[in-house]
C-alpha positions in Angstrom: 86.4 90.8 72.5 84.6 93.1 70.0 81.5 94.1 71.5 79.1 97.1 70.7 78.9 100.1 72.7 75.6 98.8 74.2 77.2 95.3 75.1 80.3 97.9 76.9 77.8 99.5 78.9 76.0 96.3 79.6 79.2 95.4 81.4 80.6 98.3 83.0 77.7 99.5 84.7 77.3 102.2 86.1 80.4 101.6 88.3 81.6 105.4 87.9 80.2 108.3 90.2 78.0 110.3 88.4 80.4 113.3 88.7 83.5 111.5 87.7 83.4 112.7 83.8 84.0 116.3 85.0 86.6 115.3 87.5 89.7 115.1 85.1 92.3 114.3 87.9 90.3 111.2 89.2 89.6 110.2 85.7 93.1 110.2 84.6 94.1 107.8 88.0 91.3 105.3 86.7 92.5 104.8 83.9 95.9 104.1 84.9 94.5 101.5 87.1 93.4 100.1 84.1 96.7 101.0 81.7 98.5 99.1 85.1 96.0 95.9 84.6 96.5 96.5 80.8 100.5 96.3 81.3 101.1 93.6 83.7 102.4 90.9 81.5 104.9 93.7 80.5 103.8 94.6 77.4 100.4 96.6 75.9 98.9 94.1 73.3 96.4 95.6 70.6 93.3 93.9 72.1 93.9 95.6 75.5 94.3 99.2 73.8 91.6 98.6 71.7 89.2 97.5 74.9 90.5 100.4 76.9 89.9 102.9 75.2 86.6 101.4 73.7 85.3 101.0 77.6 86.9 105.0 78.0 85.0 106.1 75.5 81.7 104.0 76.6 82.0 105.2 79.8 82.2 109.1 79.2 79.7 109.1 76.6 82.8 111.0 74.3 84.6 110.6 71.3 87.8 110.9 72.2 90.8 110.4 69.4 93.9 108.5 69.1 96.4 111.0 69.7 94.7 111.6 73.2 95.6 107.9 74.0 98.5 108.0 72.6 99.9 110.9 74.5 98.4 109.3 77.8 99.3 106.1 77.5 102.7 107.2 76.6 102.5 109.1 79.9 100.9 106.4 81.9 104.0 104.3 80.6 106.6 106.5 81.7 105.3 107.2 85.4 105.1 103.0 85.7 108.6 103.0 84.8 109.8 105.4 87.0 107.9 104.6 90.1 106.7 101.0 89.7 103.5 99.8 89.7 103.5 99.4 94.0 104.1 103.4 94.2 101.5 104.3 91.2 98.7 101.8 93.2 99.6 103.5 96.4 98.9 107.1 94.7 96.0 106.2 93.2 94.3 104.7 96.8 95.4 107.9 98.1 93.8 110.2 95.0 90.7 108.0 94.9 87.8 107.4 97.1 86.2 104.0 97.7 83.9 104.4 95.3 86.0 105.1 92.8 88.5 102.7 93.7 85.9 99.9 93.4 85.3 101.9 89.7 88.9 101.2 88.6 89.2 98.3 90.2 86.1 97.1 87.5 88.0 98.9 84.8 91.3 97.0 85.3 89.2 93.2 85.8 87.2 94.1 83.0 91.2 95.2 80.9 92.2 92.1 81.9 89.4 90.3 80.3 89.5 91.3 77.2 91.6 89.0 75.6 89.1 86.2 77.5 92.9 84.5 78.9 93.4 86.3 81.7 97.3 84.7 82.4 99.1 84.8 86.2 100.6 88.1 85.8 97.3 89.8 85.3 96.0 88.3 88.1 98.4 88.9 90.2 98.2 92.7 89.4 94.9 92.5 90.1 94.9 91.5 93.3 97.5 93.9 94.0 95.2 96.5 93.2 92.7 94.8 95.3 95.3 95.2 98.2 96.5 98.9 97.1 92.2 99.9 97.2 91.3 97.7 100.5 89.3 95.8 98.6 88.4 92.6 100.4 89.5 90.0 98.8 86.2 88.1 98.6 84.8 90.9 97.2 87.7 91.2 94.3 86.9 87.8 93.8 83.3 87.7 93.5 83.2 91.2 91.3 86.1 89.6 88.8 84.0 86.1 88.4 80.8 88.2 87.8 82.6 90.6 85.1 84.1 87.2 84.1 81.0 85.6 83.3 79.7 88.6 81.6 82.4 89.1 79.4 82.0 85.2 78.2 78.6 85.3 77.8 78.7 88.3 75.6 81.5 86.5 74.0 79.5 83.7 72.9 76.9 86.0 71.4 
């Protein structure tokens, strides 16, 4: 999907806390939600970097350059390794309030997206975050078909 900053914005919302930009710990565990989303099928494709880090820098208003991902998602990569992706969901839940947890749960759907073929291993990780964030599963449902329909319709142009 290449949309425009505007069209990013259109879809994201305003799902982050106001206060979220300055909070760089919270921050950092949204967007491994998303890197988690991003990685399920076991591999990062270019598309999904391309879309995270475009959403990223949508979000926060911010320029933010390469190396920065880079080094994170090189980070990211190497704590899902080590702990697996059950343990790094479980830390997040635990670092993030509901809110927030609804914010990266949006992130991850709207990772997964990108590509418009969301495949089974995607959506499986997404409704593990679901679990991981208490999200009902109703509600996971209903936000992902929303952001779904979005995402296609801005697709279609």
């Amino acid at each position: 999907m290449n949309a425009t900053l505007a069209e990013r914005r259109k879809v994201l919302g305003d799902a982050l806390p106001d206060d979220l930009a300055t909070e760089a710990a919270r921050l950092k565990t949204l967007v491994e939600v998303a890197f988690i989303a991003a990685a399920a099928d076991g591999k990062l494709g270019d598309d999904e970097i391309r879309n995270l880090t475009a959403n990223l820098m949508a979000w926060l208003h911010a320029d933010l350059d390469d190396e920065f991902f880079v080094e994170l998602f090189a980070e990211l990569a190497g704590l899902l390794a080590e702990h697996g992706v059950a343990a790094r969901l479980a830390n997040a839940a635990a670092l993030l309030d509901a809110e927030s947890r609804r914010a990266a749960y949006t992130l991850a759907c709207v990772t997964a997206l990108c590509d418009l073929d969301v495949h089974d291993d995607e959506l499986l990780v997404l409704g593990k975050i679901a679990d991981a964030f208490e999200i009902p599963e109703a509600e996971a449902q209903a936000t992902f078909d929303e952001l779904e329909d979005t995402v296609a319709a801005l697709a279609r142009g």
